[in-house]
Every structure is written in C-alpha cells, then in structure tokens.
ROSE-4610 file (N, C-alpha, C; in Angstrom, 1 decimal, always signed):
// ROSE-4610
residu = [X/X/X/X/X/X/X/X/X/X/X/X/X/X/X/X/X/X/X/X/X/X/X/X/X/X/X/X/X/X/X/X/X/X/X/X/X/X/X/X/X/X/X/X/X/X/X/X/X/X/X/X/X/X/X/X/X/X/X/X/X/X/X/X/X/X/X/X/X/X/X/X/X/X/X/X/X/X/X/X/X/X/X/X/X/X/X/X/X/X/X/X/X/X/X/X/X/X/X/X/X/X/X/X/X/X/X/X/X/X/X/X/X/X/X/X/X/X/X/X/X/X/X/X/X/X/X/X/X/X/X/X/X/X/X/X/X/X/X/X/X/X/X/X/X/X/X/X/X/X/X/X/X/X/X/X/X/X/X/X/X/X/X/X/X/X/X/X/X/X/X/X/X/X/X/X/X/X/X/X/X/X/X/X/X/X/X/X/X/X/X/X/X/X/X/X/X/X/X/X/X/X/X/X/X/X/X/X/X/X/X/X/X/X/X/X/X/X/X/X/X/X/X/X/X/X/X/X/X/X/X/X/X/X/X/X/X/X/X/X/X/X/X/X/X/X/X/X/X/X/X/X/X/X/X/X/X/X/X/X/X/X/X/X/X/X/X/X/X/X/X/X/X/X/X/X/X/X/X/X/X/X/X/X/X/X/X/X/X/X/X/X/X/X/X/X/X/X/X/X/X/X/X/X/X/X/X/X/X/X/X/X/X/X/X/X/X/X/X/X/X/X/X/X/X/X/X/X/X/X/X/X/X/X/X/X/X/X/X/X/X/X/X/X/X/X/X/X/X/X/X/X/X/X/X/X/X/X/X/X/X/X/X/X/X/X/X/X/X/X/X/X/X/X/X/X/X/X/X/X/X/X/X/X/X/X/X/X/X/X/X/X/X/X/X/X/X/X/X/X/X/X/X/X/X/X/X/X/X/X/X/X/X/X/X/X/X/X/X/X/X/X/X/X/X/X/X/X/X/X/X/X/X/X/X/X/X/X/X/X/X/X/X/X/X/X/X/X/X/X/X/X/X/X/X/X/X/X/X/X/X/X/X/X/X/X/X/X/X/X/X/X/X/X/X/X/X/X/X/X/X/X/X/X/X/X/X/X/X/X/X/X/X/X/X/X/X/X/X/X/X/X/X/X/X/X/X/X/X/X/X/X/X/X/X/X/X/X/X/X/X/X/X/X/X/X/X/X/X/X/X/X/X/X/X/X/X/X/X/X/X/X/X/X/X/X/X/X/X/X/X/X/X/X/X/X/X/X/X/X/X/X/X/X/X/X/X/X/X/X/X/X/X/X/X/X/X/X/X/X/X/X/X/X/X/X/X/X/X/X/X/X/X/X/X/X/X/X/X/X/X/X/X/X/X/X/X/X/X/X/X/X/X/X/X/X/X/X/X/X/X/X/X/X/X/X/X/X/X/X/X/X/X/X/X/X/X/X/X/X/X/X/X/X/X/X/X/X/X/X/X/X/X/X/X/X/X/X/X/X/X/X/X/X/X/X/X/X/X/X/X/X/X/X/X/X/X/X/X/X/X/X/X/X/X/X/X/X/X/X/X/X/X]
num = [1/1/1/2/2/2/3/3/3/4/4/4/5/5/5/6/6/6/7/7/7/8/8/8/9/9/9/10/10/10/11/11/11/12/12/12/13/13/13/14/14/14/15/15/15/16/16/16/17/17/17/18/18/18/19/19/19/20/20/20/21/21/21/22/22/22/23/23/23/24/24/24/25/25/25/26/26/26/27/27/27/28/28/28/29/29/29/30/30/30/31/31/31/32/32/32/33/33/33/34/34/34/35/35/35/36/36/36/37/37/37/38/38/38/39/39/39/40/40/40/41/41/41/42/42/42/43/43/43/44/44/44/45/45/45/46/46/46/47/47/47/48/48/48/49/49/49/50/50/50/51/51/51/52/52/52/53/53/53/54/54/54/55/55/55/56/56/56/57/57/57/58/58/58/59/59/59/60/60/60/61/61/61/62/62/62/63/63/63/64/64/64/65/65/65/66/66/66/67/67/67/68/68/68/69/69/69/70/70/70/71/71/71/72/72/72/73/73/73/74/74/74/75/75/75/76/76/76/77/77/77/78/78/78/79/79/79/80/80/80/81/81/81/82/82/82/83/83/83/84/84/84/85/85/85/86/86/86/87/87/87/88/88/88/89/89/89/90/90/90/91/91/91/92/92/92/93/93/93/94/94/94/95/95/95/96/96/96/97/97/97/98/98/98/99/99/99/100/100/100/101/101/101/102/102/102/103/103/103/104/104/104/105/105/105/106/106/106/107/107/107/108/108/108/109/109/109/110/110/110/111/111/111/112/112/112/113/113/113/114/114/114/115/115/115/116/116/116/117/117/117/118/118/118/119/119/119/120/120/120/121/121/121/122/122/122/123/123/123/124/124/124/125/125/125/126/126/126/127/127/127/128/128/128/129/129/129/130/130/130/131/131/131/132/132/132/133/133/133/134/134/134/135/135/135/136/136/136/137/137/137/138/138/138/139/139/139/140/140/140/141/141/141/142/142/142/143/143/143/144/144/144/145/145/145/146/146/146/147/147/147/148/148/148/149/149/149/150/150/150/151/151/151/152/152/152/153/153/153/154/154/154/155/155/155/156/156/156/157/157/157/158/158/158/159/159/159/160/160/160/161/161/161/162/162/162/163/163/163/164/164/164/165/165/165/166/166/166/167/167/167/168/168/168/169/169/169/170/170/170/171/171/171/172/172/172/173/173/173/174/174/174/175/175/175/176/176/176/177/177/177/178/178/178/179/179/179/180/180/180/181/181/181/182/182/182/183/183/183/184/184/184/185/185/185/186/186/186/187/187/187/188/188/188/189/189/189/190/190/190/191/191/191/192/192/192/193/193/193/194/194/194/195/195/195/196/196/196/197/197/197/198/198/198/199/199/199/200/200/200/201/201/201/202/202/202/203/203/203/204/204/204/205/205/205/206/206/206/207/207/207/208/208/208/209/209/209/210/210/210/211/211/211/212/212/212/213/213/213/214/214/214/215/215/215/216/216/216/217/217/217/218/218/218/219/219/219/220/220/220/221/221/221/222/222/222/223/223/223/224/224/224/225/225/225/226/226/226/227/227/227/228/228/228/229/229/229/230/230/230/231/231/231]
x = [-27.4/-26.4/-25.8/-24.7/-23.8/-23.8/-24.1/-24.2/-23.3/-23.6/-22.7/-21.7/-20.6/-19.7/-20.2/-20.5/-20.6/-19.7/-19.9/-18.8/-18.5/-16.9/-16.6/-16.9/-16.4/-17.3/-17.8/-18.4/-19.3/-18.3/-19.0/-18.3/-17.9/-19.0/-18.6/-17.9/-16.2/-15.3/-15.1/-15.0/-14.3/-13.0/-12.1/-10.8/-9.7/-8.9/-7.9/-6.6/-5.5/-4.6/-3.6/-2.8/-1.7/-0.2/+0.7/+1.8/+2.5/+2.3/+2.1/+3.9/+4.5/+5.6/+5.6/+7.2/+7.1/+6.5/+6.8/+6.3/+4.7/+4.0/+2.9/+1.9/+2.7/+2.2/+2.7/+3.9/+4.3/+3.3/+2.7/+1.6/+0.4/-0.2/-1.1/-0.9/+0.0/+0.3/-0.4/+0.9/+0.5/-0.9/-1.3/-2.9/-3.6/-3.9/-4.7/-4.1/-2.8/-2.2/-3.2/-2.9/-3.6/-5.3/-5.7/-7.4/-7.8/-6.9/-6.8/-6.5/-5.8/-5.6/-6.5/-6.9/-7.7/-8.8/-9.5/-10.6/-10.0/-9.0/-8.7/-8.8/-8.3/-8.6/-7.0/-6.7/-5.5/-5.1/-3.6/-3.4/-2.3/-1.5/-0.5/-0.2/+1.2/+1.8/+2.0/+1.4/+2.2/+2.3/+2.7/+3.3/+4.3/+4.4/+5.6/+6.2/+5.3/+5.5/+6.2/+5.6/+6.3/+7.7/+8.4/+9.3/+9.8/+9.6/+10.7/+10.7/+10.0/+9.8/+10.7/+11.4/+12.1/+13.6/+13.5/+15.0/+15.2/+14.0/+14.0/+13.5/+13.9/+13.9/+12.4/+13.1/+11.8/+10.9/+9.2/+8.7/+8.0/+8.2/+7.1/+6.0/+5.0/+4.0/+2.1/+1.2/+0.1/-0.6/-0.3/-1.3/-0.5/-1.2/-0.2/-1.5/-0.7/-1.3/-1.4/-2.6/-2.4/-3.4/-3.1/-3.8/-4.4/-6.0/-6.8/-7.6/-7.9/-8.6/-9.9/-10.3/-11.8/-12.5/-12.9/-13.9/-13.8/-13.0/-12.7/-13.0/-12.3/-12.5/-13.4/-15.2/-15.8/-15.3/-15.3/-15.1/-14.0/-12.6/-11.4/-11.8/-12.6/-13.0/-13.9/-15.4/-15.5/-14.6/-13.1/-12.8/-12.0/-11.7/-11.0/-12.2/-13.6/-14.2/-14.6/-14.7/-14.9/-13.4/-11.9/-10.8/-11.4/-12.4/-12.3/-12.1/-11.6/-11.5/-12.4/-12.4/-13.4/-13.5/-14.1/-14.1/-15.2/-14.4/-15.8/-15.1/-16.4/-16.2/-16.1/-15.0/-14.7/-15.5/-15.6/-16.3/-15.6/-14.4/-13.3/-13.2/-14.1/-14.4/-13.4/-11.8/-10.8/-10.2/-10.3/-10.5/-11.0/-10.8/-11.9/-10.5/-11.4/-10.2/-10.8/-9.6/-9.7/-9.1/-9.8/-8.9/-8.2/-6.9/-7.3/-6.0/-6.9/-6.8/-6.7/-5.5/-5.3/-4.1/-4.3/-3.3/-4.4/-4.2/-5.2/-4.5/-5.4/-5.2/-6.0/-5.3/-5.9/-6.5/-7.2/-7.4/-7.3/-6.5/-6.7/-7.0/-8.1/-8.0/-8.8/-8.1/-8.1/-7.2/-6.1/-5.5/-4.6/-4.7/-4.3/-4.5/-6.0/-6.8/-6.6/-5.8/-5.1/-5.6/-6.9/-7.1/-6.4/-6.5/-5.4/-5.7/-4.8/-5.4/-4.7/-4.9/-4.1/-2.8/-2.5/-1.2/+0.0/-0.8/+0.0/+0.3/-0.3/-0.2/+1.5/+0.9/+2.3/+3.4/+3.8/+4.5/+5.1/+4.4/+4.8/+5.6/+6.4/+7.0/+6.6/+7.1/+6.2/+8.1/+7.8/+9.1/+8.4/+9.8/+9.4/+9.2/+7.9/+7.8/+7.7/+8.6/+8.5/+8.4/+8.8/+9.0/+7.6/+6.8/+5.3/+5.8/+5.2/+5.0/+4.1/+4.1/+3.1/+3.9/+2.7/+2.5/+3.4/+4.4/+5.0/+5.2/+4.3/+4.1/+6.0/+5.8/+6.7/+7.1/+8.1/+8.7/+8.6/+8.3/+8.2/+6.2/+5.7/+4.4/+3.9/+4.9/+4.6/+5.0/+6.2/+6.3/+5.7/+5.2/+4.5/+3.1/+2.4/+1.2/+1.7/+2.9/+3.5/+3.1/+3.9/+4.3/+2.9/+2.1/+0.6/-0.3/-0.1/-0.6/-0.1/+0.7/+1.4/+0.9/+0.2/-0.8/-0.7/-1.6/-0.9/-0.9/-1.8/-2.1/-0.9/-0.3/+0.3/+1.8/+2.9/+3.7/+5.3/+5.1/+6.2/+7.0/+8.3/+9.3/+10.2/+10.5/+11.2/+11.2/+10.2/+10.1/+10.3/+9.9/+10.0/+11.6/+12.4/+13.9/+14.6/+13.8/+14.1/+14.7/+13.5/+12.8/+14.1/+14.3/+14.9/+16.4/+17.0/+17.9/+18.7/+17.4/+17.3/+17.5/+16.6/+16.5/+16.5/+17.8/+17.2/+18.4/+18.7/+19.6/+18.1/+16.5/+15.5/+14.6/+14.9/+14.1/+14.3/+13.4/+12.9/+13.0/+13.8/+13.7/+13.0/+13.4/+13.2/+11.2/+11.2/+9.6/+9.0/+9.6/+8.8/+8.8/+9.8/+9.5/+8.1/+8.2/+7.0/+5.7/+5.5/+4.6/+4.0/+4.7/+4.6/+4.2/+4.3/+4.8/+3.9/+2.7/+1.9/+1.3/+2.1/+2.0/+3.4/+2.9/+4.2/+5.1/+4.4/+4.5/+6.0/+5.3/+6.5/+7.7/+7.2/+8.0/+9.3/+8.8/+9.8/+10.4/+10.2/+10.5/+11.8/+11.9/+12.7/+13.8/+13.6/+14.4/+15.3/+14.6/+15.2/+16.0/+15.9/+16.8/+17.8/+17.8/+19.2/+20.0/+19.4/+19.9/+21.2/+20.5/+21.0/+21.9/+21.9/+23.1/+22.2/+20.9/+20.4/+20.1/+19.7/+19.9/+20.7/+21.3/+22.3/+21.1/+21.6/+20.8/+20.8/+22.1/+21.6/+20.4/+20.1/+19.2/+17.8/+18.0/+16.6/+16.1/+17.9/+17.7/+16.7/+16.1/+14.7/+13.5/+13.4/+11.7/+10.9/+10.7/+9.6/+9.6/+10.3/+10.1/+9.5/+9.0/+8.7/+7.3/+6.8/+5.7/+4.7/+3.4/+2.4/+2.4/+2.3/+2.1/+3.5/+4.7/+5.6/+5.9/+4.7/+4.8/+3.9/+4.4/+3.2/+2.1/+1.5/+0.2/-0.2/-1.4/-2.0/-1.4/-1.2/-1.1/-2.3/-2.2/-3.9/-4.4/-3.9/-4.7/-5.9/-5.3/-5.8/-6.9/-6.9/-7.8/-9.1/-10.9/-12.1/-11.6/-12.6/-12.9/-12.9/-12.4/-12.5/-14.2/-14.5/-15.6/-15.7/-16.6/-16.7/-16.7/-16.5/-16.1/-17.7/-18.0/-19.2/-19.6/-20.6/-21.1/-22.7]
y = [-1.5/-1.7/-3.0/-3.0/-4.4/-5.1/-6.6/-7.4/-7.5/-7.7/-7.5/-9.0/-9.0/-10.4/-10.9/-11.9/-13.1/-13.4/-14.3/-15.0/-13.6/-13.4/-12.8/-12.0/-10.9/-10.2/-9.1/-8.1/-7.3/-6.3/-6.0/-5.1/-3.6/-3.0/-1.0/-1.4/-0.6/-1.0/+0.7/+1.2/+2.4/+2.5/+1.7/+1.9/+2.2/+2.7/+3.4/+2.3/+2.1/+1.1/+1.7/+1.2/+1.3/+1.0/+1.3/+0.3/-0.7/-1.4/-3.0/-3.7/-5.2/-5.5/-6.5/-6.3/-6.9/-8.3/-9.4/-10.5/-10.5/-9.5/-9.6/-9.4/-8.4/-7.3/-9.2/-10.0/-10.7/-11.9/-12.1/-13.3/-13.0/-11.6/-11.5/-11.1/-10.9/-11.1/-12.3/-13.4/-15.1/-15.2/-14.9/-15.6/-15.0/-13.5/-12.6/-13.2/-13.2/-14.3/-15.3/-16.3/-17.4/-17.5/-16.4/-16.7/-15.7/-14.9/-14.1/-15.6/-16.2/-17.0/-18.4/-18.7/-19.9/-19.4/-18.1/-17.7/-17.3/-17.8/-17.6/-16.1/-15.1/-13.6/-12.9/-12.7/-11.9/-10.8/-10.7/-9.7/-9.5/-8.6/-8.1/-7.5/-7.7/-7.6/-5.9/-4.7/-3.4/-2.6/-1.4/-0.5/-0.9/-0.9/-0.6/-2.2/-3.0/-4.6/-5.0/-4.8/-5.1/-4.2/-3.3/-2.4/-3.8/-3.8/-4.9/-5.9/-6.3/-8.1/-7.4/-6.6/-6.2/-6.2/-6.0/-5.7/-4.3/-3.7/-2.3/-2.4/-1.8/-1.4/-2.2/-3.1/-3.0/-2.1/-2.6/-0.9/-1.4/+0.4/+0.5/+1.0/-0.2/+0.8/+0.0/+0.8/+0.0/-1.2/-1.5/-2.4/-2.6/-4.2/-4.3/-3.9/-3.7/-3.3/-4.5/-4.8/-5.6/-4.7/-4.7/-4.2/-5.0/-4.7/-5.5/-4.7/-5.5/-4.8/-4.6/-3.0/-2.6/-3.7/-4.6/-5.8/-6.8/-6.9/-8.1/-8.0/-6.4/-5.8/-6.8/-7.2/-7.6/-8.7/-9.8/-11.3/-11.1/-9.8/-10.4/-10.0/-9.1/-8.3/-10.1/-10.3/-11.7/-13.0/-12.9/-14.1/-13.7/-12.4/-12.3/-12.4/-12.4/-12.2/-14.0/-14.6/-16.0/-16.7/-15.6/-16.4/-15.9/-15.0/-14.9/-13.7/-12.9/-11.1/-10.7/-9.4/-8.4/-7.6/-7.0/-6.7/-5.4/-3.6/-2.9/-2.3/-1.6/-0.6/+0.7/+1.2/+2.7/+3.8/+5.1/+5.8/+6.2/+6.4/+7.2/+6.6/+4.7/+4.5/+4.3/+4.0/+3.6/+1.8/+2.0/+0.8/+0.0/-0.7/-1.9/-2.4/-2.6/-2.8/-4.0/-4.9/-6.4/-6.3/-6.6/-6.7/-8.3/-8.6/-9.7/-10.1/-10.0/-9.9/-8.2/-7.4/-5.9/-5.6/-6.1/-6.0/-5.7/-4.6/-4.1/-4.3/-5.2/-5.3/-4.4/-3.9/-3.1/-3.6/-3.8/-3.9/-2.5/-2.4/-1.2/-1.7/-0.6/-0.9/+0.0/+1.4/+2.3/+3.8/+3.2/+4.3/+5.4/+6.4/+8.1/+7.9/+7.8/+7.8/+7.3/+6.3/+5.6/+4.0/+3.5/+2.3/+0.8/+0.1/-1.1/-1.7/-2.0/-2.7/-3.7/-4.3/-5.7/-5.4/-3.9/-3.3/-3.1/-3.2/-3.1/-4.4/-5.4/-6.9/-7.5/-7.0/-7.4/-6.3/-5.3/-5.1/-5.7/-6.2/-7.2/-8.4/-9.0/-9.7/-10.6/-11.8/-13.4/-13.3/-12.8/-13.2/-14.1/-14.7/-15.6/-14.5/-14.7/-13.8/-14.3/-14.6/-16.0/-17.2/-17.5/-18.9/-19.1/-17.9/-17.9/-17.1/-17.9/-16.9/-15.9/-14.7/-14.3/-13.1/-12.1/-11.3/-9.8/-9.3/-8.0/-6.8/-5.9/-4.6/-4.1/-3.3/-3.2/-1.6/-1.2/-0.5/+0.9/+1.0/+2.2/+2.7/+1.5/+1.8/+2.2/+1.3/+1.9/+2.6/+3.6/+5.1/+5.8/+6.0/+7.0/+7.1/+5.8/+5.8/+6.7/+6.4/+7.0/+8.3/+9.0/+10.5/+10.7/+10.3/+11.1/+11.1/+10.3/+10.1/+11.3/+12.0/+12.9/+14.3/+15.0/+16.3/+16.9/+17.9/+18.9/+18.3/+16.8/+16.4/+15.3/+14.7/+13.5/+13.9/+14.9/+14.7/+14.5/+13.4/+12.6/+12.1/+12.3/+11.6/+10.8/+10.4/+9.7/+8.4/+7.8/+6.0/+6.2/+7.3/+7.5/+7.4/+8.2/+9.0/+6.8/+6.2/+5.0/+4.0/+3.9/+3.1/+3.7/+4.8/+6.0/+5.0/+5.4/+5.0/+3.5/+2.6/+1.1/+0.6/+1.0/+0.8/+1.3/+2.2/+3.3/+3.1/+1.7/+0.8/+0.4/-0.1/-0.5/+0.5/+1.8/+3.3/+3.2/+3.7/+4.8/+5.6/+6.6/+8.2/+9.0/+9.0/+9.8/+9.6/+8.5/+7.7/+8.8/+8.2/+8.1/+10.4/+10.8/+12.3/+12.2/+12.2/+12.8/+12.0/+11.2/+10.6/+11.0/+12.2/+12.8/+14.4/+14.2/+16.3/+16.9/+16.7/+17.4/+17.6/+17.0/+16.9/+17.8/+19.4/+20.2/+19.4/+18.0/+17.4/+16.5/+15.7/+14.8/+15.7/+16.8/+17.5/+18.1/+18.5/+18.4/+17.2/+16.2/+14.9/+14.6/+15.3/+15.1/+15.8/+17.3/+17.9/+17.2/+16.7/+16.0/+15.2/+14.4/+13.1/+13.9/+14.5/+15.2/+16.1/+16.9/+17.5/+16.7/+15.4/+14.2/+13.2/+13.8/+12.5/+11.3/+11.0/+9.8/+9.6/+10.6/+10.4/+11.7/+11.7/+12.5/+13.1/+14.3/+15.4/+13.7/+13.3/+12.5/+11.2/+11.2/+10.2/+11.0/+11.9/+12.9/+13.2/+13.1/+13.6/+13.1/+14.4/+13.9/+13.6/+13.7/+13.5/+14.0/+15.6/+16.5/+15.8/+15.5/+15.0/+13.5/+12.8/+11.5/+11.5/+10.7/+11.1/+9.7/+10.6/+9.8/+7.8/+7.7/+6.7/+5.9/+6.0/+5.5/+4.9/+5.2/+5.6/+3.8/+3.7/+2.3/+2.4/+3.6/+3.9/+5.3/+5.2/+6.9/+7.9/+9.2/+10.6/+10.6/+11.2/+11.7/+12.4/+13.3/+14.6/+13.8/+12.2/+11.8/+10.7/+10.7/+10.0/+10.3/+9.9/+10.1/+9.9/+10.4/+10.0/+8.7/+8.5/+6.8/+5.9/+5.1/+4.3/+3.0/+3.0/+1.7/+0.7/-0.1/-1.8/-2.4/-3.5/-3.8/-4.3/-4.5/-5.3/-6.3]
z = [-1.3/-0.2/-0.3/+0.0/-0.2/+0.9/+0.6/+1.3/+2.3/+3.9/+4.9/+5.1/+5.2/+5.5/+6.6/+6.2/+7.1/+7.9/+9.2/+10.6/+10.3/+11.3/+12.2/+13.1/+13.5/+14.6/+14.0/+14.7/+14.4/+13.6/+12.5/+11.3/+11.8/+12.8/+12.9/+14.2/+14.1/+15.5/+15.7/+16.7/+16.7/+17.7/+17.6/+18.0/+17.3/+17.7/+16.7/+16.6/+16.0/+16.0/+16.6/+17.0/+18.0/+16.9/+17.1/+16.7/+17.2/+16.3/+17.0/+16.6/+17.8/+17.3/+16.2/+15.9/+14.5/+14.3/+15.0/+15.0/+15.2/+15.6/+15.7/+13.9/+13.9/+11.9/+11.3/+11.5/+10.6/+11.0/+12.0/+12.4/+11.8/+11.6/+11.2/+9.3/+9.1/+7.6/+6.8/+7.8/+7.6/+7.0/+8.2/+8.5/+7.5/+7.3/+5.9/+4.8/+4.2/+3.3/+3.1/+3.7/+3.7/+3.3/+4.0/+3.8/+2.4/+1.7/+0.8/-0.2/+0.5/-1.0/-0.9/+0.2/+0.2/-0.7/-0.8/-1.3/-2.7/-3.5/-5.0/-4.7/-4.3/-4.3/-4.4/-6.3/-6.2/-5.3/-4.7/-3.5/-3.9/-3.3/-3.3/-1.9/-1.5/-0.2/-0.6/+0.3/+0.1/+1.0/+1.4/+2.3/+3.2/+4.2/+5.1/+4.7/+5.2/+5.1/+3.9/+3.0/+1.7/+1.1/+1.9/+2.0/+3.3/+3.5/+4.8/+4.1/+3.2/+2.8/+1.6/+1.0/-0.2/+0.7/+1.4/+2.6/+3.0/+3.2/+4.0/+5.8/+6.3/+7.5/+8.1/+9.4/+10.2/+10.4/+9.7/+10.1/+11.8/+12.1/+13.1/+12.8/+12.0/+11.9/+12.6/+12.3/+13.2/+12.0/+11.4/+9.9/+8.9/+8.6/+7.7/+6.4/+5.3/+4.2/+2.7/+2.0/+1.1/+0.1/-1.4/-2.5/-2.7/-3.3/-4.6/-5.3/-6.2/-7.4/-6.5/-7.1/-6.6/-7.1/-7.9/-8.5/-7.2/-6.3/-5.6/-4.1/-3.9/-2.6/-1.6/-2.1/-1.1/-0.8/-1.9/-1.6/-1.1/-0.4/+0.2/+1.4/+1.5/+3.1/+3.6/+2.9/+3.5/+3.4/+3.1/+2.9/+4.6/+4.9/+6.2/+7.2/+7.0/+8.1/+7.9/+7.2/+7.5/+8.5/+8.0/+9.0/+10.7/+10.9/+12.3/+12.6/+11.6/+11.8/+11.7/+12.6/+12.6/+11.6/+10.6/+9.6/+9.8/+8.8/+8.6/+7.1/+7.2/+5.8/+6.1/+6.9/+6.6/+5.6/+6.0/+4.5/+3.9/+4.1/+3.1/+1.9/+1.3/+0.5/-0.5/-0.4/-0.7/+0.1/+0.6/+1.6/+2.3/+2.8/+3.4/+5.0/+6.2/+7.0/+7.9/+8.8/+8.9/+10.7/+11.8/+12.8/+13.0/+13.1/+13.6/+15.2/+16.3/+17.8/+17.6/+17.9/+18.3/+16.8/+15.7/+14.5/+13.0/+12.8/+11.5/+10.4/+9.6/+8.5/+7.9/+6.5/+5.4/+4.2/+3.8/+2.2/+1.4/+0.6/-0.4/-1.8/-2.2/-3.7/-4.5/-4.0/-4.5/-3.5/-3.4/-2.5/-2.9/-2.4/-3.2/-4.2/-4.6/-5.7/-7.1/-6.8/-7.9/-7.6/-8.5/-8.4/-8.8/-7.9/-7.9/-9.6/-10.3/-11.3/-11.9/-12.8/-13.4/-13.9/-13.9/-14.2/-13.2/-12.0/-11.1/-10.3/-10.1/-10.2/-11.3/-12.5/-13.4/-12.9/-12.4/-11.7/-10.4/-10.0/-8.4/-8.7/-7.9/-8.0/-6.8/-7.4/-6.3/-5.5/-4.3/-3.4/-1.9/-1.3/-0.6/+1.1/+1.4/+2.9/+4.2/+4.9/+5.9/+5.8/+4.0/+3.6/+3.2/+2.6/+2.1/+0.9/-0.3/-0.9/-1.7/-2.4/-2.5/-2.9/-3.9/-4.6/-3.7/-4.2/-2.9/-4.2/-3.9/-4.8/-4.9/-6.6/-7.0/-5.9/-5.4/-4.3/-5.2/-6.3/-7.0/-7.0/-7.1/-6.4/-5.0/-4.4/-2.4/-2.6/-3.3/-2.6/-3.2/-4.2/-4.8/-4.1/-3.5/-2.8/-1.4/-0.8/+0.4/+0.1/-0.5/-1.2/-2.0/-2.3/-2.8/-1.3/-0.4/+0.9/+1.9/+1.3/+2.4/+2.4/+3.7/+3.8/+4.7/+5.2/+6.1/+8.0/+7.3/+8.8/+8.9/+7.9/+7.9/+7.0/+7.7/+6.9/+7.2/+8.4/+8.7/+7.8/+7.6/+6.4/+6.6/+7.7/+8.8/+8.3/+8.0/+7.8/+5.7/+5.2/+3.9/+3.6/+4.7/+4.7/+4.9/+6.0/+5.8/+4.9/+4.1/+3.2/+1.9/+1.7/+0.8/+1.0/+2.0/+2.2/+2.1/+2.6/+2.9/+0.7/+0.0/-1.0/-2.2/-2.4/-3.2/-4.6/-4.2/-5.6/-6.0/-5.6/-6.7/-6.9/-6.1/-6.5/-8.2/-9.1/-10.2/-10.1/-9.2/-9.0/-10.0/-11.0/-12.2/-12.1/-12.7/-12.6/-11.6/-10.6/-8.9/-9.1/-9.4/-8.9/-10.0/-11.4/-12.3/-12.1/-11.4/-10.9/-9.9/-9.0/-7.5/-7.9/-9.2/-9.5/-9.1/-8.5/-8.4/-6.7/-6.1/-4.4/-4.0/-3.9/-3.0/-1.9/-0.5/+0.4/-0.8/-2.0/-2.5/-3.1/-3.5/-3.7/-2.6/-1.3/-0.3/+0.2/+0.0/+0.2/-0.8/-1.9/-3.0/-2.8/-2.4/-2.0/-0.8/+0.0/+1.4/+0.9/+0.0/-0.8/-1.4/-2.0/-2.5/-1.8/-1.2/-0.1/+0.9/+1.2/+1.9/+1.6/-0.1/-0.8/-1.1/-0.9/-0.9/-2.2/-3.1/-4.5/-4.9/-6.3/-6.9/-7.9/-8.7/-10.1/-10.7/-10.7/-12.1/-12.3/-10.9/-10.8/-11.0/-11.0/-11.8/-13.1/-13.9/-14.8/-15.6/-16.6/-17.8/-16.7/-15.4/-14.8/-15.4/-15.9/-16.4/-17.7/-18.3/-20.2/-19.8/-19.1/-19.3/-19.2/-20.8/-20.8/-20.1/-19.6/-18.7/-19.3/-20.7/-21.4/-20.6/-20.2/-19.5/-18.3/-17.9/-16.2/-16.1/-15.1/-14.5/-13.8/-13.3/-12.8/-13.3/-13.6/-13.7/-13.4/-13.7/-12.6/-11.9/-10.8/-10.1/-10.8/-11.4/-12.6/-13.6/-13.9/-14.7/-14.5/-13.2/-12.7/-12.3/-12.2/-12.0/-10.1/-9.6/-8.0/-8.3/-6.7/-6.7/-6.5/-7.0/-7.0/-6.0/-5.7/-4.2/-5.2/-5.1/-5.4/-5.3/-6.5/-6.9/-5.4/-4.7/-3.7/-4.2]
C-alpha cells in the first residue's frame, strides 16, 4: 500500500465539485503551480484551463486540471497536501485529486487511458499564465483526452463546440480525427464541426492514411490498462 501524504487534511472527502468562478479555478491554479514546482515535480497546465490560458473561452468548469507522469503522481499529490489541500486517491486509478478551500484540483497521469509521458511534455509549450509561467499541454492533446472522455453518461459538446471555435487556427484536425477513430461520441463531434463550418473536408483530408508512428500519443487500441503510479 502506498504511503499516505503527509499535512493536509484528511485524504477520503465525499463531496462532489460544483462549478466554480473564474478567479477562483485561476487562485487555485497559482497556488498548485507553485507547490508542484517548489517540489521539482514536472507538470503541465491541461483541460479547460489550459484551453483559456491558449486564448479559448472562459471555462465554466468545477477543477482545474494538471498532467504528470505516472512515476511522479505521488510526490505531486504530497507536494499539494504539504501546500494545505486536502488530498485523496479516487479508485478509478487514473488520477489523483487535491481540494484546495471548495476548488478541485486534478492530477492526471493517466487519462482516457493514455499515459502522461515525456512525449507529451515536449509537446507543451512554457506560456506565461497570470504572469506565471509554466508547462500548458499542446491543445491537440486536450482534445483528444476531451473526445476519448466522451460516453453515454457524459456527452455534452457545448464547451468542446467552444473551444472548436475559439481555436481551431492551432487544431490538427486531420491528427486529432485518427487519433479519435475509434470513439462513435468523437466521431459525432466531427460531424458537428463540419456540419457547422468550424472545420472544412479539407481540413480532414488523409486522416484514415496517417500512420499511428505520426501521431503524438498512442491510439487506445494500442495501449495496456492503465497502471497506478509507483507508491
């Protein structure tokens, strides 16, 4: 069993997150920022947050989201529970989650089954995020995690149709569809974009011919279940 993080408050919470305002997601950014890096612990800025920190749409969403490598997972979960968050270990065993006051932070580092890795790091780009800077996942990675994340319980397109819109001069289309081909959900999603004007055929063209070796993350097909992070 892996050793439990030290300081903060008690690790099992059972409350659900709310959507929280922006300055609040952007105060608790700061702060996980900072204790992610005080503790030498590579991170990456990703999901809705890092879609706004690229110049997409204020999100409304409940958590902000940061990647890391499964190897690191613990030392970033204790480096937030020494800032004073409340910290547990979910079972769904892709993640690791951080309260800090009524604002959830995420650790992922292994999400829609695609483990964070040193490949997706060199995709990220160091931009400045409230005059902080730091690691913000490449926007061709957040949506593909969006769009493999999408199921029969969760398939809101609304903040995707967003994001689509807000950014779709640093979209991969082509990439992003053969990287999706195998989720019916991203597949309607695609439809929705062209349908919409938001992308054209030609931003498609050659998706099915691009072979896996091209792509910047795994297919799921080619991936093992995900593995918990050393403790």
């Amino acid at each position: 069993m892996s050793e439990q993080p030290r300081a903060g408050r008690p690790e099992f919470i059972t409350r659900a997150p709310e959507p929280q305002r922006h300055e609040l997601l952007v105060d608790a950014l700061i702060r996980a920022a900072a204790a992610l890096r005080e503790g030498d612990i590579p991170f990456m800025l990703c999901g809705s947050m890092a879609c706004w920190a690229r110049g997409g749409p204020e999100p409304f969403t409940k958590d902000v989201d940061f990647c890391v490598k499964p190897s690191d997972a613990e030392r970033a979960l204790q480096a937030l529970a020494d800032a004073g968050m409340t910290v547990e270990r979910p079972p769904e065993g892709w993640l690791y989650k951080a309260w800090d006051d009524e604002v959830l932070v995420d650790l992922l580092f292994c999400p829609a089954n695609v483990p964070v890795t040193d490949k997706a790091f060199e995709h990220a780009d160091e931009l400045m995020v409230m005059s902080v800077p730091m690691q913000v996942a490449a926007i061709d990675d957040i949506m593909a995690t969006k769009l493999l994340a999408l199921n029969e319980d969760s398939i809101d397109f609304k903040q995707l149709l967003q994001i689509a819109r807000a950014l779709r001069e640093q979209i991969g289309w082509a990439g992003l569809r053969k990287r999706t081909e195998r989720s019916a959900y991203a597949a309607a999603f695609f439809t929705l974009v062209e349908q919409l004007a938001i992308v054209s055929a030609d931003d498609l063209v050659g998706w099915n011919e691009i072979p896996a070796s091209h792509l910047p993350a795994p297919l799921p097909e080619d991936l093992d279940e995900p593995k918990a992070p050393n403790g």
